[in-house]
N, C-alpha and C positions, 0 to 999 in steps of 0.2 A: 592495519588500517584503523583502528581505534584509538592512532593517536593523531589522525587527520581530523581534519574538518570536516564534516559533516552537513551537508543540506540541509536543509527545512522543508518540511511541506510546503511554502510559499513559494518558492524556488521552481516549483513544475508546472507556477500556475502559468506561465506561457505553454505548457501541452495538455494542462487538463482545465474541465467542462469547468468545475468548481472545486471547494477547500477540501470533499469526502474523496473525491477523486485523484488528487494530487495527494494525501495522505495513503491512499492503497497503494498507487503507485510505489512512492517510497519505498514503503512495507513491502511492495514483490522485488523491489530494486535490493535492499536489505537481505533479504531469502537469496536471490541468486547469487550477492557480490558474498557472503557467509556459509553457502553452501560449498563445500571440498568438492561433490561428487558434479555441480556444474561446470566448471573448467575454463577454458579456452577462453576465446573472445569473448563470450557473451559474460562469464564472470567479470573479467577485466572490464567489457563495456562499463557494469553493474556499479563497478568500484571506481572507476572516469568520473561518473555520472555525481554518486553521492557525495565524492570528493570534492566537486566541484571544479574539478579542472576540465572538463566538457560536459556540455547544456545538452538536454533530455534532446532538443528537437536536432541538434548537432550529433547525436547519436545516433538518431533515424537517418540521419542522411551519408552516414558513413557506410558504405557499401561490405566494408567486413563484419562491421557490427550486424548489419542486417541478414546477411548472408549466416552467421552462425546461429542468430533467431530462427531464419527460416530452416536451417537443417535439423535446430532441434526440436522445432514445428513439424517437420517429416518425423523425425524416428518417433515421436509422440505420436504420430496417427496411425504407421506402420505396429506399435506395438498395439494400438486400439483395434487396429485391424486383425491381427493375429491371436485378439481373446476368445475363448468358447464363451459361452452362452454363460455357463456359472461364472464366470471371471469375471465379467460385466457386469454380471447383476451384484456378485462381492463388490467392487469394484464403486458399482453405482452405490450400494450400502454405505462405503467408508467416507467415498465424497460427501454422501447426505452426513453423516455423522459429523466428519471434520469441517464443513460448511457450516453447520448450527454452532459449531463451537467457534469457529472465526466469528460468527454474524454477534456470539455472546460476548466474546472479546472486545470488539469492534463496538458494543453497545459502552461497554466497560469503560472503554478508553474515552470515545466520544467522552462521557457524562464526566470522568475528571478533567479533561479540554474544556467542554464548555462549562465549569466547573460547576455549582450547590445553585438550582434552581427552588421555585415554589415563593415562598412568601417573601425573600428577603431581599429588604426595601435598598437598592445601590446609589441613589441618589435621593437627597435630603426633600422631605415633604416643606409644603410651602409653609410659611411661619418658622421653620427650622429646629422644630420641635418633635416632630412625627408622633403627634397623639391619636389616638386610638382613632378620631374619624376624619373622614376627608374633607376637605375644604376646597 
């Protein structure tokens, strides 16, 4: 797949609220269609999708695509249900942990996207000089 075309964040803005939310997307769409141990339809949806040969909301509305969501929606809650008490709280631990690091990431990435903020001036001060005070 890495010698296809590849989506953009732009690309989802027909199903997401805004640009952070069609960028996550991506990024789980990314995880699923590269993960071995996802499989089935919902990988191949994953790899449809980023490929750009079927649209995010044409996805939703495909009856197998959804169908293999919602099954792997069940055995995710069936194995949530089946944890003791120390599993959960492990469990809760490593989400927190691997959460702070995606949120560190995610800060990361943003700030080279919106690239070197603070003082520097991107469009020419009046006079076309840019000295030291405003005019």
């Amino acid at each position: 797949m890495s010698n296809e075309r590849q989506i953009q964040d732009e690309d989802l803005m027909d199903v997401a609220q805004d640009p952070e939310q069609a960028h996550r997307l991506r990024k789980a769409l990314k995880v699923l269609a590269d993960n071995p141990n996802v499989g089935g339809k919902l990988q191949e949806m994953a790899q449809e999708v980023l490929s750009g040969r079927i649209g995010m909301k044409d996805a939703i509305q495909t009856p197998g695509y959804m169908d293999a969501l919602g099954d792997r929606m069940t055995e995710i809650r069936r194995a949530a249900e089946n944890q003791t008490m120390a599993e959960r709280e492990e469990s809760r631990e490593k989400f927190a942990a691997w959460q702070k690091e995606q949120e560190a990431k995610e800060d990361e990435e943003r700030a080279e996207r919106d690239g070197p903020s603070g003082n520097i001036v991107t469009t020419p001060r009046r006079g076309g000089r840019g000295g030291g005070h405003r005019g």
